[in-house]
N, C-alpha and C positions, 0 to 999 in steps of 0.2 A: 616330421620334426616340428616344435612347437616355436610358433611365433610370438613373438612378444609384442603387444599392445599395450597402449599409455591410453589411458582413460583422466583425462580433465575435466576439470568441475566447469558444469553445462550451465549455459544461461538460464537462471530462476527464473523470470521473466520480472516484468513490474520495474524497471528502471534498474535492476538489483546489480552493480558490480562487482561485490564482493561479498565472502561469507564463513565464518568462522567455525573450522572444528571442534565440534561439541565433543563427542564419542566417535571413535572408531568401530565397525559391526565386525569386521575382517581382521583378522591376523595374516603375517606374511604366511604362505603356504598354506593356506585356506585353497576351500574349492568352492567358487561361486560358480551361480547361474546364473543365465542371461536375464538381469532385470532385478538382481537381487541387491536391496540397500546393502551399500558396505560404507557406510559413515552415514552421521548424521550432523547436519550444521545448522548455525545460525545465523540467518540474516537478518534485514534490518524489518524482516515484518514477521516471520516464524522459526520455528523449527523445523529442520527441513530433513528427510530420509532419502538419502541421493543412490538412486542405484544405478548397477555397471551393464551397460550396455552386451559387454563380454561374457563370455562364461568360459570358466579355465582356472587355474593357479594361478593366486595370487604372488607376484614377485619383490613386488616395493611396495611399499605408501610413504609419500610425500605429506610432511607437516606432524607436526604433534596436535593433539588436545589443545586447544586453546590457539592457537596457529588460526591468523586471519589470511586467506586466500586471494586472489583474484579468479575470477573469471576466466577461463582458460589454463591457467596454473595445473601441473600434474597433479593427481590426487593418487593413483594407483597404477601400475603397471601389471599385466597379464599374461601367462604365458597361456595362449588357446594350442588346441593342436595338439595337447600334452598325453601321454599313454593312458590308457582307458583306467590302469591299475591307478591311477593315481586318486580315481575315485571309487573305483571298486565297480563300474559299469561295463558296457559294452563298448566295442569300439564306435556304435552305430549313434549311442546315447553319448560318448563323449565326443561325437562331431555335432553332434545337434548342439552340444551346450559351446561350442567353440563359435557357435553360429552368433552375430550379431543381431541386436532386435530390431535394426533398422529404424529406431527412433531418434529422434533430433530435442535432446533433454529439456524442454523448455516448459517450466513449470514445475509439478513437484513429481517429476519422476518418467520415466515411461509407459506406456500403452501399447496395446494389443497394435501390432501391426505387421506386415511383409517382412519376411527375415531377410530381408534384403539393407545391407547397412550402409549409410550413409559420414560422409565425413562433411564439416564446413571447412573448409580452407581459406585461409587470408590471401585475397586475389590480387596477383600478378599486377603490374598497372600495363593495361595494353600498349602495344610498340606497334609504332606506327611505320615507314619504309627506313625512315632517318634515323630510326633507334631512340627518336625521343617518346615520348610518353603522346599517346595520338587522344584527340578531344572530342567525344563520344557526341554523336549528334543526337538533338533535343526531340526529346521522345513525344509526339503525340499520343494523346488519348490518355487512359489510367498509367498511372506510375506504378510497374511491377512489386508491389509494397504490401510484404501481407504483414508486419510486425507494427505495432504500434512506438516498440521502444527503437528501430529505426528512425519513423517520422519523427517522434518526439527529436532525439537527436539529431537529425537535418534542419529542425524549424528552432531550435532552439543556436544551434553555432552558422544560422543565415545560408543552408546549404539548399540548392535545387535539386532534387532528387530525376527532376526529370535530364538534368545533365549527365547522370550517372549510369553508367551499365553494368548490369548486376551480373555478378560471377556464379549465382544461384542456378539452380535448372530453371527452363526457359527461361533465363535473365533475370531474375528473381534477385531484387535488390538486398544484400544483407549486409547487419551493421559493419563489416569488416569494410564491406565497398565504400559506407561510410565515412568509417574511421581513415580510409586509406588516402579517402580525397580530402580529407581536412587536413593530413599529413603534408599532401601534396601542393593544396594553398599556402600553407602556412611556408613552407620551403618555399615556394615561389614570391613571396611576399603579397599574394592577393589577397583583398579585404574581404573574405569571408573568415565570420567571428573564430578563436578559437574553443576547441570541444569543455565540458563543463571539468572545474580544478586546474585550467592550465592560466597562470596570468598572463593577464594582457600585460604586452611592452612596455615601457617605460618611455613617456613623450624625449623627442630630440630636445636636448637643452636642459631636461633636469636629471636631477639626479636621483639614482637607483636607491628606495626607499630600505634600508636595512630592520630585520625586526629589532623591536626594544627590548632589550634581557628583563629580566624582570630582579627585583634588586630587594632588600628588608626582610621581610618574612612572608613576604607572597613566593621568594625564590625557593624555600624550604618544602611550600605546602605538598599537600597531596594532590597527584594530577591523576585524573581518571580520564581515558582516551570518548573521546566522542564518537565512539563507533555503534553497527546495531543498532536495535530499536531506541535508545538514547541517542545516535546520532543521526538516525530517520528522523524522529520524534526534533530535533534543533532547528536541523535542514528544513524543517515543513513550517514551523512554526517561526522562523525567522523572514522566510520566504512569504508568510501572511501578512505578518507586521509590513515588511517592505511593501509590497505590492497592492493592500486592499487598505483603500480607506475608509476603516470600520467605526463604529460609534454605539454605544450602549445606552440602553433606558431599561429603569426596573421600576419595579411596583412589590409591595404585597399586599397579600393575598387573604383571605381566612379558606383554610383548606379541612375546616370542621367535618360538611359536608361529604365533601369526597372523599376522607377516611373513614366515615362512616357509612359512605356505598361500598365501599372496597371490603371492608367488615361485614356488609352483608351480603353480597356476591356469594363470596369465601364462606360464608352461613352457612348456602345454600346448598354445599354439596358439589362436587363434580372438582376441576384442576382450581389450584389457585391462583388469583389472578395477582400478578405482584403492581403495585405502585409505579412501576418504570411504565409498563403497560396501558396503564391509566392516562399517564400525564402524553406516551407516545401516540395514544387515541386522540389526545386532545390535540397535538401539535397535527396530525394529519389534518382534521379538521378548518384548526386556523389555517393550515396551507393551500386547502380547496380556498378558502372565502380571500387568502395572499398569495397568490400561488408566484409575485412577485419575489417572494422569500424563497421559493424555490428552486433557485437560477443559480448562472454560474456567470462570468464576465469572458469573453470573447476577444481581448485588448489588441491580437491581430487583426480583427475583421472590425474591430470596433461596434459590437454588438452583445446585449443583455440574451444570453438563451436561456430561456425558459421549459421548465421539464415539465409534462404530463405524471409521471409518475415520483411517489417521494420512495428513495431508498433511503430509511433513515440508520443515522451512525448514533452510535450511543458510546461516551467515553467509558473505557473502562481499564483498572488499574489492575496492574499486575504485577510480581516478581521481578518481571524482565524490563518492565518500565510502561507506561500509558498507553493501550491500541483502541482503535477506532472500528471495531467491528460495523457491520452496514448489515441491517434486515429489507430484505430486496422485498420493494411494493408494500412496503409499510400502511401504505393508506388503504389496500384494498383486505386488511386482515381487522380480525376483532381482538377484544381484549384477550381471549383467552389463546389465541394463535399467536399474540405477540408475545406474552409473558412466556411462552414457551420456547419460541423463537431465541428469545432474549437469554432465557436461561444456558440455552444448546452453544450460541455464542459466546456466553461468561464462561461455561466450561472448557472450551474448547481454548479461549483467551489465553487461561490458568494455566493451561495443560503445554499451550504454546502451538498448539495441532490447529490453526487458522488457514485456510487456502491465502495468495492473495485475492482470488476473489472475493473472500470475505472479509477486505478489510478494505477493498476501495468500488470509486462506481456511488459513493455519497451524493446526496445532492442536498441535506438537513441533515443539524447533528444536536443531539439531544446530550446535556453533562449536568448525571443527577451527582455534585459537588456536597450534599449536603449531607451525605453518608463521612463524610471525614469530618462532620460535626462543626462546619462555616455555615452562615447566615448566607454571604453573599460574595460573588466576583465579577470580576468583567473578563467573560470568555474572550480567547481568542480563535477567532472564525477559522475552521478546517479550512484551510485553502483546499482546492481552487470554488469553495462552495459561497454559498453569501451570506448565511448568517449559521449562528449558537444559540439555542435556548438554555440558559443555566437555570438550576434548582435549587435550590438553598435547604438544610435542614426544617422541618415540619417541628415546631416545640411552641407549647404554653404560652402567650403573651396577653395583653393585659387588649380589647378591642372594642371599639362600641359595635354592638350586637343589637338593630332592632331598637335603636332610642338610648339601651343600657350599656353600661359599662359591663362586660362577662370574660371571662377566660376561654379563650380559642384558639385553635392550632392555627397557627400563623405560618407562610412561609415567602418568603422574599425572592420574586420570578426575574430573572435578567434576561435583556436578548441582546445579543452584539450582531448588528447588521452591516453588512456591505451598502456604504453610501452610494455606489454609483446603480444603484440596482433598483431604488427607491427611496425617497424622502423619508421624515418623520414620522410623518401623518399615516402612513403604509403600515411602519414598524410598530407605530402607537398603536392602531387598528389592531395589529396582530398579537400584540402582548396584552392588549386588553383584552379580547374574545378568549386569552389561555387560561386569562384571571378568572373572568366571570365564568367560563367552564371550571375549574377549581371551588370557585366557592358555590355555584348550580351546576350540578352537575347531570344535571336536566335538562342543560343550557344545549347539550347534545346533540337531544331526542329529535331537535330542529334539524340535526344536518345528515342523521340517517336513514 
């Protein structure tokens, strides 16, 4: 007899709680294999090909096209078990594909592993002799924690993890045990914060703030929901302004020079080397000689950490809205391994096909801005990173050259720096070694 199994849409990982049906791969009564995409969605950093743990007939799908999901939400249901006729196999071949792949979907999909299946379940709250809910004693040593988007969520709503006992094998903390003890505060009135979207109470004595309708012809307008990569893209960028107090200085440049090595590079034969690659040669550079610029703020521990290596991000625009690609070890590559790099991530951007590893793990962020034909802006710093180099357009201006007055490619350099990570003098330092590599681009030959 065939059992029917509910397949829910699996933690993407990366913070991701929700994620919107793009395309359906499945029809009802379809015949999948174990691991095989049957939809594909979007979050708020890709597109994503989600496949079914099961294999067997298809019996429902939950949601249409365009349908935004939660986490956990059904997505398909399965009948395994089902007569071998149904796929035209053996009976041997239609329990293998009944088999579960024993993966725990976290990321974009499953892997090769034990066909031994696993389920997460939202755990019980322990019961103590008196029926109440019994208070887990405080764990020495490591916090059973292999998920990073658990701790984020414990440090960010004031929770101890080491109070917590995990419902996972050997006690394996997971975000359910989480979510269930912030449930459980929150009901008991204790002052751990609550989890992120939930407002806080309303102080004793005032009164409950009502929203403001909106009234004229703002009431009429057109509303676009802030979800996806436009509402990653808000969240991130709201959350920098609040949090980093950033400051910007620019200069320009005569970038004569360096289109004219880039022009003979490309002479000479062999990949070409693109301009983004150039200027992210040069930021590696400045970041050995600052590597202050190369940090992140620590406002827990009250501590600047500082990274040995730069993985740098370079903005880039898209269909779907603005991603942050990252070239992991940007500093120990040359021009011609970056332009490539660089190129393999614009496509891949386009295309929507980004891991999250490819889009976070930043520690510098490069935004050539000057492809949309602006002089100049003041970036706003990728959080949680410490500064933006901006580019401005490369065009004809009027420059003393050498005594003279001459015509040269000019272009106007910005850096927006995290003030608490270093002074002026740091940032000044470092936008000026970007300049004078720009217009020497000789100025190099010194740091390799």
């Amino acid at each position: 007899m065939a059992q029917v199994l509910e397949f829910k849409l699996p933690d993407l990982g990366e913070g991701l709680t929700e994620a919107e049906i793009v395309r359906w791969l499945v029809e009802v009564g379809d015949v999948v294999a174990v691991d095989q995409p049957v939809v594909e969605v979007e979050t708020a950093k890709a597109l994503v090909d989600v496949p079914c743990p099961y294999g067997g007939v298809v019996t429902a799908r939950f949601g249409e096209e365009g349908t935004e999901l939660p986490v956990g939400a059904p997505l398909i249901t399965v009948a395994v078990g089902a007569p071998a006729s149904a796929s035209g196999g053996s009976a041997e071949e239609a329990d293998a594909k009944t088999e579960g792949s024993g993966n725990v979907l976290v990321g974009y999909g499953t892997s090769e592993a034990p066909a031994r299946r696993r389920r997460v379940r939202t755990p019980a709250a322990p019961k103590a002799a008196n029926g109440r809910p019994a208070v887990p004693d405080v764990v020495e040593g490591p916090v059973p924690v292999i998920s990073p988007l658990v701790r984020r969520l414990a440090r960010e709503n004031g929770l101890d993890l080491r109070e917590l006992t995990g419902s996972g094998p050997e006690g394996l903390i997971l975000r359910a045990d989480v979510e269930y003890a912030l449930r459980a505060a929150t009901a008991q009135g204790r002052p751990a914060s609550l989890p992120t979207g939930i407002p806080e109470a309303t102080p004793a004595g005032e009164p409950t703030p009502t929203p403001t309708a909106l009234t004229g012809p703002a009431a009429g307008g057109i509303r676009t929901p802030l979800k996806g990569i436009r509402g990653a893209v808000a969240d991130k960028l709201s959350r920098s302004r609040r949090e980093i107090p950033d400051a910007t200085c620019w200069v320009d440049a005569d970038a004569t020079e360096l289109m004219r090595a880039r022009a003979a590079m490309n002479a000479a034969g062999g990949p070409k080397i693109s301009l983004l690659a150039l200027l992210a040669r040069i930021c590696t550079a400045a970041l050995a000689r600052h590597p202050e610029l190369n940090s992140t703020v620590d406002m827990a521990a009250r501590e600047v950490v500082q990274f040995d290596e730069v993985h740098l991000g370079f903005a880039a625009q898209t269909e779907r809205g603005l991603v942050v690609p990252v070239v992991r070890d940007a500093h120990a590559r040359d021009a011609e391994s970056l332009s490539a790099e660089f190129a393999r991530l614009t496509e891949a951007a386009r295309t929507g096909s980004l891991t999250p590893g490819e889009l976070t793990g930043g520690t510098f962020t490069l935004n050539n801005y000057g492809v949309f034909g602006v002089d100049g802006s003041t970036p706003i710093i990728n959080h949680p990173e410490a500064a933006m180099l901006g580019v401005g357009r490369i065009i004809p201006k009027p420059w003393v050259h050498e005594g003279e007055l001459a015509v040269r490619q000019v272009v106007q350099l910005s850096l927006t720096f995290d003030h608490r990570v270093c002074d002026g003098g740091t940032a000044g330092g470092f936008l000026r070694y970007v300049a004078d590599c720009v217009e020497q681009p000789a100025v190099l030959l010194r740091t390799l």
